[in-house]
C-alpha positions as CSV (number, residue, x, y, z in Angstrom):
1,X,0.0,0.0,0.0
2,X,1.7,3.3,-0.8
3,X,1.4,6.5,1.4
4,X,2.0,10.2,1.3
5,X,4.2,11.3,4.3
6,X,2.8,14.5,5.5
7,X,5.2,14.7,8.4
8,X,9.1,13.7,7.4
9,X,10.8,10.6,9.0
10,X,13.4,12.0,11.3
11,X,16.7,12.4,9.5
12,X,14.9,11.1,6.1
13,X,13.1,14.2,4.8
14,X,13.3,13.9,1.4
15,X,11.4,10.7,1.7
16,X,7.7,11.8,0.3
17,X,6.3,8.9,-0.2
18,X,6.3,5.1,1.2
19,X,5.3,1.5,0.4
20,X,4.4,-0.3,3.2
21,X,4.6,-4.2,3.4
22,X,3.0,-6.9,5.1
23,X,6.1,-9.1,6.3
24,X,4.1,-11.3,9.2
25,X,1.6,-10.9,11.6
26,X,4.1,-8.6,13.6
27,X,6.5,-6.9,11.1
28,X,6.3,-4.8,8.3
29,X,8.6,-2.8,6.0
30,X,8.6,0.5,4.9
31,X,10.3,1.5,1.6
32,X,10.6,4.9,-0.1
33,X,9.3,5.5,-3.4
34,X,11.8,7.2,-4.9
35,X,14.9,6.0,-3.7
36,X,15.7,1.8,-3.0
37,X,18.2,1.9,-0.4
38,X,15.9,3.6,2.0
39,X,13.6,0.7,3.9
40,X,12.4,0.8,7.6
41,X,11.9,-2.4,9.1
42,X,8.1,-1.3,11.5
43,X,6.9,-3.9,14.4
44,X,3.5,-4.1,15.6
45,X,3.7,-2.4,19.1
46,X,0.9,-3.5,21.0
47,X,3.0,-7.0,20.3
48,X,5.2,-6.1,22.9
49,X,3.6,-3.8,25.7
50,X,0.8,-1.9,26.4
51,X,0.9,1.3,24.5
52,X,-1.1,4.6,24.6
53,X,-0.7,8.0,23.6
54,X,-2.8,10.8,22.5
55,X,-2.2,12.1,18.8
56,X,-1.5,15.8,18.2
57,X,-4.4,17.9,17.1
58,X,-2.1,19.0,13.9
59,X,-1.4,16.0,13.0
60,X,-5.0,14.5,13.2
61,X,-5.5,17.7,10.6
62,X,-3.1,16.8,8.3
63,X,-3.8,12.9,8.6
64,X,-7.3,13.6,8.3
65,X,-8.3,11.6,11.4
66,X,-11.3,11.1,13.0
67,X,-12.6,8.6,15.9
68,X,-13.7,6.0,12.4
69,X,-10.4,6.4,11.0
70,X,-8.2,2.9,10.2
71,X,-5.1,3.6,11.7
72,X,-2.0,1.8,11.8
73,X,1.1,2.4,14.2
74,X,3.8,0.7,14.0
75,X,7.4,1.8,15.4
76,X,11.1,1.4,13.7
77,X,12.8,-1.4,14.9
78,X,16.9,-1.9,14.3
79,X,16.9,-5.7,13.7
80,X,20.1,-7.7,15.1
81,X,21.2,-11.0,15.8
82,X,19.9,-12.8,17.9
83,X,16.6,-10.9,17.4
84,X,16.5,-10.3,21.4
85,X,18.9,-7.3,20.6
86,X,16.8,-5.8,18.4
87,X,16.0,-2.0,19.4
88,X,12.8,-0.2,18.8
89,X,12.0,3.1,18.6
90,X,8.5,3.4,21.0
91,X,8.8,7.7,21.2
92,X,8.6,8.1,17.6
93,X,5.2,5.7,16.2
94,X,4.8,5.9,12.4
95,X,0.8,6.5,12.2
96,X,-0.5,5.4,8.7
97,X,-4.1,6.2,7.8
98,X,-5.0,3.4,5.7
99,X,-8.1,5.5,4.8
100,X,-6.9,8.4,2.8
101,X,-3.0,6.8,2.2
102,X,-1.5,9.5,4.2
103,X,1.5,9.0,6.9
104,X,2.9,10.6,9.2
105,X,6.2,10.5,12.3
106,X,5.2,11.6,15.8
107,X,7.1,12.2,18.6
108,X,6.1,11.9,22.0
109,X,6.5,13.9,24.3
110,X,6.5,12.2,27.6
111,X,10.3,10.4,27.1
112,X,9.9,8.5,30.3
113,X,7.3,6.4,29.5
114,X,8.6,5.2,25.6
115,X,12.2,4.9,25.2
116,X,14.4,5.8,21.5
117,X,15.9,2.7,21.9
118,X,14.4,0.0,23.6
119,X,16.3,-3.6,23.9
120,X,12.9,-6.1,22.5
121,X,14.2,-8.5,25.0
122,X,12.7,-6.3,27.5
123,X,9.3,-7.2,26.3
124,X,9.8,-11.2,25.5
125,X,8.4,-13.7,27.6
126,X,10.8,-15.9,28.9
């Protein structure tokens, strides 16, 4: 499914537009348009942990959201090996509006509840 990114990835501005991919029931991938080299492997948060947080009004604007929106938020995950020392990225979601193809990085602002980068370990059951 391809969206328009109204609000940059941090540090990959130029990207304008994304693919997104369906790799399991828990990953996905997200690939710019325009240029190859730039993919973003996305996990399902709620996988993992609980995980709430209110969207900015601006952002609902420029996503177009409302309460019957379909939404998907997914976070950037830095895969390594053994997969337990993968890192995610749970203070900046990736909030796709499956609706209107439109997507869009938030950051949150409480930093002491979701971490930059969070060991996945943390959250498997042992």
């Amino acid at each position: 499914m391809k969206f328009d990114v109204c609000v940059p990835i941090l540090g990959f501005e130029d990207v304008k537009e994304v693919i997104l991919e369906k790799i399991d029931d828990i990953f996905m991938k997200m690939q710019s348009v325009t240029d190859k080299h730039i993919s973003f492997t996305l996990i399902n948060p709620f996988v993992l942990r609980e995980y709430d947080f209110e969207v900015p009004d601006n952002i609902q604007n420029l996503l177009e959201i409302d309460k019957n929106s379909n939404l998907i938020i997914l976070n950037i995950i830095l895969i390594q090996t053994p997969i337990e020392n993968s890192i995610v990225n749970f203070a900046a979601p990736v909030l796709f509006n499956t609706d209107n193809h439109k997507a869009a990085q938030i950051i949150l602002n409480d930093s002491r509840q979701y971490g930059v980068a969070e060991k996945i370990s943390t959250f498997l059951k042992k």
